[in-house]
N, C-alpha and C positions, 0 to 999 in steps of 0.2 A: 290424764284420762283416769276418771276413779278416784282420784288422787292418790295413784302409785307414779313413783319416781321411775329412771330408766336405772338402777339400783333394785328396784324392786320388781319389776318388770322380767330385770335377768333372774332373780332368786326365782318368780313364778318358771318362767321357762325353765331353769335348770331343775326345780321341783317337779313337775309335770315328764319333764324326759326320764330322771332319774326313778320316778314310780311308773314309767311307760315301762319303760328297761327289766324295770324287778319285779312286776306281772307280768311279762313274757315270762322269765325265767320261773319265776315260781310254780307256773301253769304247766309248765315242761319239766318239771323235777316234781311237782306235788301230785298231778295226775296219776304215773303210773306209784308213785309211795303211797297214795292214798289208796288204791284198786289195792295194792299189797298188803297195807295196814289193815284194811276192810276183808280181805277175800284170803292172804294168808295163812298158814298154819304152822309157821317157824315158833319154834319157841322162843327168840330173840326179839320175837315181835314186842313186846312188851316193853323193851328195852328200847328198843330204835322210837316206841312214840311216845316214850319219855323225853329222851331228848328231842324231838321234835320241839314234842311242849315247853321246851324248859323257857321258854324266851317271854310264856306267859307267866312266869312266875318269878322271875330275875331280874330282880333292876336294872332297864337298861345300862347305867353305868357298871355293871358287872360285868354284863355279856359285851359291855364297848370294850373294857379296860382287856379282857381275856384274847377280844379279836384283834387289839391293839401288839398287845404279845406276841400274836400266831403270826401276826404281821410284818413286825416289827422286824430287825436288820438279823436277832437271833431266833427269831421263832421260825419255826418249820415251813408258815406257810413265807415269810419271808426270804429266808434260803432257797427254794423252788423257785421265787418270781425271780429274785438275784441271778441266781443259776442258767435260767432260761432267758438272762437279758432283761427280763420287763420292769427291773429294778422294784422301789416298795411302794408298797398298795396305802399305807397311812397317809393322809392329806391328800387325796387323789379322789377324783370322779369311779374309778373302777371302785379303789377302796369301799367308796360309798355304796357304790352296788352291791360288791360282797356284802358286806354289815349287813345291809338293808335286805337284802335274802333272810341271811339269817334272821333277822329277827321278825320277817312278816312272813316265814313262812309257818307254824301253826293258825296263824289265821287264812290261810290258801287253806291247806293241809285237813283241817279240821272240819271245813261244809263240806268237802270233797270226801273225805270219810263216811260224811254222816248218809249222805246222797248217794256214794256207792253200795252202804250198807242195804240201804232202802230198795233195793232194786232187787225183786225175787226169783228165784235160784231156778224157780221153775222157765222162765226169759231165757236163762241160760239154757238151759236144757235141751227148750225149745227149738233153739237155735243149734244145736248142737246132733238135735234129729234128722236137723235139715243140713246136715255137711258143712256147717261154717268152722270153721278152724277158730282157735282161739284168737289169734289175732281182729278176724274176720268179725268176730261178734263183741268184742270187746268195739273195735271201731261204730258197725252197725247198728247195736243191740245198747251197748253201754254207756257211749258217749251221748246218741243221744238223748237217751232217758233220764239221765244225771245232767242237759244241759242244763237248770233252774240251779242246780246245787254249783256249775260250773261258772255261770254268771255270778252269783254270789260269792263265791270265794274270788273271783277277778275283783271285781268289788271291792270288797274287804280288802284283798291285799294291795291293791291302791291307794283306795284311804287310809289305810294302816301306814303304807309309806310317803304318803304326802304329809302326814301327822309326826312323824319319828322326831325326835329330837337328841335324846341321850344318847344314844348309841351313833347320831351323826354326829354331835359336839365334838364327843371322844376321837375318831375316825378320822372323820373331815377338816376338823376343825371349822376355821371360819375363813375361807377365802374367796374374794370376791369374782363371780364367772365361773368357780373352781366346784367351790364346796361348799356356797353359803347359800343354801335354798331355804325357803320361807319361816320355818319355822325358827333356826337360825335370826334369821333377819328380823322377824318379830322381837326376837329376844333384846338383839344390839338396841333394837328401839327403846325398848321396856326401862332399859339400862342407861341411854342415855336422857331418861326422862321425855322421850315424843310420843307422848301416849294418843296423840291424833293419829301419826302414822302407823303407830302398835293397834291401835281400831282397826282403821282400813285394813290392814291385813288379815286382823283378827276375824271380821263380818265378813269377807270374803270368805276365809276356809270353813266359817260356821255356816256359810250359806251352801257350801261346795259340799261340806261335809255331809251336813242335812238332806240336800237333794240325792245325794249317792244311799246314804241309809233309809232316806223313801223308797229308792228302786228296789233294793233289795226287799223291806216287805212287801213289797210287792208283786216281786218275784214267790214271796213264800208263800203267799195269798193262792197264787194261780199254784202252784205246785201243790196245796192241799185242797183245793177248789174239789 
């Protein structure tokens, strides 16, 4: 069907689950960091969305090789998983998820920001005349005013992880059911010289890709409408 293989079929599905997994997560760590980075007045602010950022300015193989580290049997984050049983997170499904957090969260992060920003102080206020507790209008008042910025960064950080490559290479490696999701698989192709099968896969994400980056202007369409 398509002419993908049951080889290929699994890389899609295991692509699809593992960027389902990491817009949940990013949308639940990026919402209230981005209300913070936007509405904050720490002086470390500045500091915390540096490194958020850092993941747009770092070759993936940097930020694979450091998470590889962190992971690894003597890195920190490797001792905690050991420690608490769950053994290491390198060549693993989870591994993949952590990575793939990392590095697709300034693109959550970032329209979340901008969309929180945008939302006037006087709203707040407003709401705060009327007896809403912070919680209560941060729910009511914020979430949904920023939905078009919310959708957007869902977006993004899907595409952004159904696209990853370097920073899964490193991580995941290549293992087939495991860790070999599409772009991966693309590769093996490229490498082995089947550049019919490297199409198909290719025109599939450019067509997935393209229709997701239509939605979003189109979201921004009606948001400045």
């Amino acid at each position: 069907m398509f002419g993908l293989d049951s080889s290929d079929w699994s890389a899609v599905w295991l692509t699809l689950k593992l960027a389902a997994l990491v817009t949940f997560i990013l949308l639940l760590l990026g919402i209230p960091l981005a209300w913070w980075l936007s509405r904050g007045q720490s002086w470390f602010k500045g500091i915390v969305g540096a490194v958020v950022a850092l993941p747009l300015v770092l070759p993936p193989t940097v930020l694979g090789f450091y998470l590889l580290m962190a992971m690894g049997p003597s890195g920190f984050l490797g001792h905690f998983t050991q420690h608490w049983g769950l053994g290491l997170l390198p060549f693993t499904f989870p591994g993949l998820v952590l990575a793939s957090v990392c590095y697709s969260l300034p693109f959550v992060v970032q329209p979340l920001q901008t969309s929180f920003s945008a939302i006037s102080q006087r709203s707040l206020e407003t709401a705060a005349t009327l007896r809403a507790s912070p919680l209560d209008t941060f729910f009511s008042v914020v979430l949904p005013m920023a939905r078009p910025g919310i959708l957007s960064a869902a977006i993004l950080g899907f595409t952004h992880t159904v696209g990853e490559f370097g920073v899964i290479l490193m991580i995941g490696g290549n293992i087939p059911g495991q860790t070999r999701v599409l772009s991966v698989q693309i590769y093996d192709y490229v490498e082995a010289m089947e550049y019919s099968k490297a199409h198909h896969l290719s025109a599939a994400m450019l067509l997935f890709s393209f229709c997701l980056l239509w939605l979003i202007y189109g979201l921004n369409r009606q948001k400045t409408a």
